[in-house]
C-alpha positions in Angstrom: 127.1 54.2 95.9 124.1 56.2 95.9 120.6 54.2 94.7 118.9 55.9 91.7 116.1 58.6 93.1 112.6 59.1 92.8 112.5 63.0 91.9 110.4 66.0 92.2 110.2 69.7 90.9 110.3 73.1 92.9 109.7 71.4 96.1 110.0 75.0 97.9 106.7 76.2 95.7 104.8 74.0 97.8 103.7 77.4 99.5 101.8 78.6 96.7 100.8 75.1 94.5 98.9 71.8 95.4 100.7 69.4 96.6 98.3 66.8 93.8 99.4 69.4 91.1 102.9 69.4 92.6 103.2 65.4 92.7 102.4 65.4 89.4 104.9 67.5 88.3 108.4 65.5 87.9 112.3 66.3 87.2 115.8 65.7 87.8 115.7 68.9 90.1 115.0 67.4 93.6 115.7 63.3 94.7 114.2 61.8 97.8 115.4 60.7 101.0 113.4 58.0 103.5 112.6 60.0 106.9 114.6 57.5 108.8 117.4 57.8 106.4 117.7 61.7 107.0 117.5 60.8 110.9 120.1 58.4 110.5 122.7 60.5 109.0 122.1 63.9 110.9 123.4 60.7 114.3 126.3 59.7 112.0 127.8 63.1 111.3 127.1 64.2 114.7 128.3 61.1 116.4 131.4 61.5 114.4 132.3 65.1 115.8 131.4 63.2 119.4 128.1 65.1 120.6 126.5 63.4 123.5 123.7 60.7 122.3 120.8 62.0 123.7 121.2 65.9 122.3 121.9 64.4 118.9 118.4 62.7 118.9 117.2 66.0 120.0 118.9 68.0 117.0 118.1 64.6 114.4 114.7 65.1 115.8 114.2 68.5 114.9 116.3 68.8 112.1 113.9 65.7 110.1 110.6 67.5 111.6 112.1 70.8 109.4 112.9 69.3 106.4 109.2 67.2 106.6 107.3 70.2 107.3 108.9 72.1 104.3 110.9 74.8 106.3 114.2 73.4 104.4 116.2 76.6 105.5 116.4 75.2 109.2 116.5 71.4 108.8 119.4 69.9 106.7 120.8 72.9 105.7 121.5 73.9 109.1 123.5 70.6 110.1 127.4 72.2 109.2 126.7 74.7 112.0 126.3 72.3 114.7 128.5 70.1 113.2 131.1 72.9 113.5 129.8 74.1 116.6 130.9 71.0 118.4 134.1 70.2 116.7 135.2 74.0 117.8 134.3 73.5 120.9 131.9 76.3 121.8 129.2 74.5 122.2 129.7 71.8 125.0 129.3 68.2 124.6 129.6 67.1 128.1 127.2 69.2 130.1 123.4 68.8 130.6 121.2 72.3 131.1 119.8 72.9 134.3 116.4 74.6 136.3 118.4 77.1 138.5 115.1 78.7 139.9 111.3 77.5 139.7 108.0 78.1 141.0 104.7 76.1 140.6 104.1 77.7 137.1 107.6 78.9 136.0 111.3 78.2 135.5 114.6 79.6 134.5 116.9 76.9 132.9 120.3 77.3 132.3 121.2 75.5 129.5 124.9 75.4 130.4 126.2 76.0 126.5 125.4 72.6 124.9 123.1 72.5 121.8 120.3 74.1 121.2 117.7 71.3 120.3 118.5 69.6 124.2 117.9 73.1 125.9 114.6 73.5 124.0 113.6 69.9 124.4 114.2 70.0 128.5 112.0 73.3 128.5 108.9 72.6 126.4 108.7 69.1 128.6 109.1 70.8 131.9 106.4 73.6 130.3 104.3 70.9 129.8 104.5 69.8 133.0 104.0 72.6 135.2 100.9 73.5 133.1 99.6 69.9 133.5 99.4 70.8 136.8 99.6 74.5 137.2 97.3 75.5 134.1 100.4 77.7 132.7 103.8 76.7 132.3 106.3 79.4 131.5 110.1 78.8 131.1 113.1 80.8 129.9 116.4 79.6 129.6 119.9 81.1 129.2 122.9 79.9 128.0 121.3 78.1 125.1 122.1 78.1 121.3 120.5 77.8 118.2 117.4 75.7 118.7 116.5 75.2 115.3 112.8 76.0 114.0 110.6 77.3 117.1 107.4 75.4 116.0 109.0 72.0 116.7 108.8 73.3 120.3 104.9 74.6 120.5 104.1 71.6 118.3 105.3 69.5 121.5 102.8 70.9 123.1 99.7 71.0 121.1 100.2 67.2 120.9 99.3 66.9 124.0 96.7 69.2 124.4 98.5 72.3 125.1 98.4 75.7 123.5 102.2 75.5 123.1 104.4 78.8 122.5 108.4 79.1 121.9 110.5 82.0 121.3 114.4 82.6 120.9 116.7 86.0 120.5 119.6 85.3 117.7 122.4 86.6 116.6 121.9 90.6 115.5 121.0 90.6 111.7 118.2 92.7 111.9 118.1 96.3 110.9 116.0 98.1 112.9 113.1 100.4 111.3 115.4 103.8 109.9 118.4 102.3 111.0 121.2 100.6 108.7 123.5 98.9 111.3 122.3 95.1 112.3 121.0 95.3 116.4 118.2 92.7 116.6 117.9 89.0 115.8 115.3 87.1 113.3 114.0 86.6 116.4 111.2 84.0 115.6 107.5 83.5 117.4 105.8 80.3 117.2 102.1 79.2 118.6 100.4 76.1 118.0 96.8 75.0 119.0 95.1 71.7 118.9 91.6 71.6 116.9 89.4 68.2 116.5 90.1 65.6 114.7 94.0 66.5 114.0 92.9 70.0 112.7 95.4 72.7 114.0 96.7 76.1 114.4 100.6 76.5 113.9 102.2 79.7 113.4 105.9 79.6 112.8 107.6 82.8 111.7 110.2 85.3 112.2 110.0 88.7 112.6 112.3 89.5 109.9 110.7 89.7 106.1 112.4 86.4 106.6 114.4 83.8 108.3 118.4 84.0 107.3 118.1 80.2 106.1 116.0 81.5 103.0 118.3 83.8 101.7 121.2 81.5 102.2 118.9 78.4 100.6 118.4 80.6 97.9 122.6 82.0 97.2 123.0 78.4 97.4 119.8 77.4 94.4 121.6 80.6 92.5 118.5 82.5 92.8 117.6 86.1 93.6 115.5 87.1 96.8 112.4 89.2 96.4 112.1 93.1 97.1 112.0 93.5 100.9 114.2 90.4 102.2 117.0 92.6 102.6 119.4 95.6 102.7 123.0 95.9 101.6 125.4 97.9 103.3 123.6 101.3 102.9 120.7 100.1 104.3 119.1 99.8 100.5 117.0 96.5 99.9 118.7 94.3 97.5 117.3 91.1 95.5 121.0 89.9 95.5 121.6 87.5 98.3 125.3 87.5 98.1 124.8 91.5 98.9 122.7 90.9 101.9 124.4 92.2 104.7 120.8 92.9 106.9 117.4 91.7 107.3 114.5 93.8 107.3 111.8 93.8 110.1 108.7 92.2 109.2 106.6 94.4 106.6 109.9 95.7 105.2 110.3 99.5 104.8 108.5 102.3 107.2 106.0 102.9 104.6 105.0 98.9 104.7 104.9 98.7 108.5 108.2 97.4 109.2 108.1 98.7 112.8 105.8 96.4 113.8 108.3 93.7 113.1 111.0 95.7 115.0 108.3 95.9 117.6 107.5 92.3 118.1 111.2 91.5 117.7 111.7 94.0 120.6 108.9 91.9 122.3 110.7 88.8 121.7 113.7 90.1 123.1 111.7 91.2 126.1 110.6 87.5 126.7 113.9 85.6 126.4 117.7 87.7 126.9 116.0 90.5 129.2 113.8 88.4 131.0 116.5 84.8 131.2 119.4 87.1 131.7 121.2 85.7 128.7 122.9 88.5 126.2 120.7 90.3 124.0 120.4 92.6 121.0 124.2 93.4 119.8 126.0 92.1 122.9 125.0 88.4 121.3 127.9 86.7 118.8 127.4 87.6 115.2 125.9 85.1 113.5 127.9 81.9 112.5 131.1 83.2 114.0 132.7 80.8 117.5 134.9 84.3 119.3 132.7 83.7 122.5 129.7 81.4 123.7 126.5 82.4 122.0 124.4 82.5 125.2 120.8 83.1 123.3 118.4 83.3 125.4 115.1 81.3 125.1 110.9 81.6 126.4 109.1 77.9 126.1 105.2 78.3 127.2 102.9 76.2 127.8 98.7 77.0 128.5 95.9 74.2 129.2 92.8 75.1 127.6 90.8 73.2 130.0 91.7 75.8 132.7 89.9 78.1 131.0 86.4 78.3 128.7 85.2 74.7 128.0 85.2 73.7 124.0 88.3 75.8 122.8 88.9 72.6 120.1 85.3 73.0 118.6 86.0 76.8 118.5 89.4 76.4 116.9 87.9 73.8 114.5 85.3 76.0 113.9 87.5 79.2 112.9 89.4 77.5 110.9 86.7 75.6 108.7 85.1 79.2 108.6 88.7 80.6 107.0 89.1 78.0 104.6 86.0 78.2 103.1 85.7 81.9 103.1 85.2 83.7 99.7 88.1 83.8 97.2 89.9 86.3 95.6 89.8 86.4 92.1 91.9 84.0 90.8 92.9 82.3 94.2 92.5 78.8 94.6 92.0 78.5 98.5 92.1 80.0 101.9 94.8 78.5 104.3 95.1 78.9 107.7 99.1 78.8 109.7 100.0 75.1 109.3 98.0 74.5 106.5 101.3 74.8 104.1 103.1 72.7 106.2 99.9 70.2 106.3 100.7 69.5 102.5 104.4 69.1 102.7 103.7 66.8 104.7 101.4 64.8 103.0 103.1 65.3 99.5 106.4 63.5 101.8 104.7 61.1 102.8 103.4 60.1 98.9 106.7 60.2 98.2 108.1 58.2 100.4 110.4 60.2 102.5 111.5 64.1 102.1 112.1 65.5 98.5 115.7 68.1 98.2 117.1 69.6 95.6 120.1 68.3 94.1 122.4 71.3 95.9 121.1 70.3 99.1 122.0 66.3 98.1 125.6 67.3 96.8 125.9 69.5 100.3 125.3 66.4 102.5 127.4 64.2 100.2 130.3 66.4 100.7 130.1 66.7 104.1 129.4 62.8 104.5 132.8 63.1 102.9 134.5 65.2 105.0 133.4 63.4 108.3 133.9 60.4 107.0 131.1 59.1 107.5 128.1 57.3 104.9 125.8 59.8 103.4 122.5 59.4 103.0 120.8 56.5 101.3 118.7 58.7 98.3 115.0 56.7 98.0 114.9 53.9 95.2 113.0 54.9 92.2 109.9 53.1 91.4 108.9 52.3 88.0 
């Protein structure tokens, strides 16, 4: 039996509120779950299906860092698909990806078809490594699969001084600038930069309007998508997400700069199925469908600052303080700089107690405790 929960309201506002005025602001809408707990049962549910111990820390890993930063769309809610991706079989359980080619600076890793987060992990560390030594690591993989949200990747990095960058091709959903038939992927770019004193820069986006977890977080809240998300079958944008049959690029329509987002997803595309010799474009698997391997292709980098211009913290630091206390808008409230959003969640989780989700998102994991057969997560006890 589940405890009785400590609750919060419109967690996913978090991008446009305080996190104080948000804390203060309590209903039955969200219940909260201990980090450890949501760790915990992303190992149960993928122990159960029989992945291989160390790529399920990977994915548990990931999947809590998601949820904690406030990028719902690719923690939790993602966990079915591996789920499913291992009891089908099409992603392996068995193997272990592997550096087929390397120099002092760079690598190609194939990734040998087993889940996403272990690929990634392998990459980023062996990034790292060469640019611990080398100044510049640079590594693209094949053979990989959905690696969950690419900041968890350049975040690696940044922790230990690096300028850390990750990018990964996906399954075709977006519709390329004029065109109405799904080509590209979501295609996501990520960069994060230590700063002093725990300040940091950390950029974590697609190149859609928006990832594909959004719109699916949001059919499964019952609430419509904004102008721009998406485009039905004619190639129209639609605020229904049960009519979404294509993202848009970045910027949305022509006439709003969408092909610059076409362009960088080209770029992306570049950097990881082109460059790894994975598929690419509309020769990968449409999305959440198990016909064939999904063989994405994946770019980890990593850059030591201290090969180049001495000071690049202070500058950071510096840049960033100069942002946030930059003149306001009329009626804005504050400047943020990437990671800043992210910053809060954080810190509104950790006042909590653990990481808050609406009730959807509890009965979801409930019912596929369920269905594995396995305990589902322990919901935070509420305090008086």
């Amino acid at each position: 039996m589940l405890f009785p929960v400590r609750i919060v309201k419109n967690v996913n506002s978090i991008y446009t509120t305080s996190w104080h005025h948000l804390r203060r602001n309590m209903s039955t809408t969200e219940a909260v779950i201990p980090k450890q707990e949501v760790h915990d049962f992303v190992v149960r549910c993928m122990t159960k299906v029989g992945s291989k111990p160390s790529h399920t820390q990977d994915l548990a890993n990931l999947l809590v860092a998601a949820d904690y930063r406030g990028h719902y769309s690719h923690g939790i809610n993602r966990l079915d698909m591996y789920v499913r991706d291992i009891q089908s079989g099409i992603t392996s359980k068995e193997a272990e990806p592997v550096v087929v080619k390397e120099t002092a600076a760079t690598a190609l890793v194939d990734g040998k078809n087993v889940l996403g987060p272990a690929v990634g992990t392998l990459c980023i560390d062996l990034a790292i490594r060469k640019a611990k030594e080398s100044g510049i690591g640079w590594v693209s993989a094949r053979g990989s699969n959905h690696f969950g949200i690419a900041g968890w990747y350049a975040i690696r990095a940044k922790e230990q001084g690096m300028i850390g960058l990750a990018f990964t091709n996906t399954s075709p959903l977006m519709v390329p600038t004029r065109g109405k038939k799904n080509i590209l992927g979501t295609n996501p770019i990520a960069c994060a930069a230590p700063g002093n004193n725990g300040d940091e820069f950390v950029l974590d986006m697609a190149t859609t309007s928006v990832a594909l977890g959004k719109i699916e977080l949001s059919e499964r809240k019952g609430l419509d998508i904004p102008e721009g998300w998406a485009c039905d079958s004619t190639g129209r944008t639609t605020t229904n997400p049960s009519k979404a049959e294509g993202l848009m690029p970045l910027g949305g329509t022509e006439q709003c700069s969408g092909y610059k987002g076409y362009g960088l997803a080209m770029m992306v595309e570049v950097f990881c199925g082109l460059l790894a010799g994975a598929d690419y474009g509309n020769h990968i698997r449409r999305w959440k469908t198990t016909e064939k391997e999904a063989n994405l292709g994946q770019c980890f980098v990593a850059v030591d600052p201290e090969a180049f211009a001495p000071g690049f913290t202070d500058r950071l630091t510096e840049l960033n303080t100069t942002l946030r206390n930059s003149e306001l808008a009329e009626g804005e409230t504050e400047v943020l700089v990437a990671g800043d959003p992210e910053k809060k969640h954080q810190n509104l989780c950790d006042s909590l107690g653990g990481i808050p989700y609406h009730a959807n998102q509890i009965t979801f994991m409930n019912n596929l405790a369920s269905e594995l057969g396995t305990l589902p997560p322990k919901l935070l006890e509420k305090t008086k």
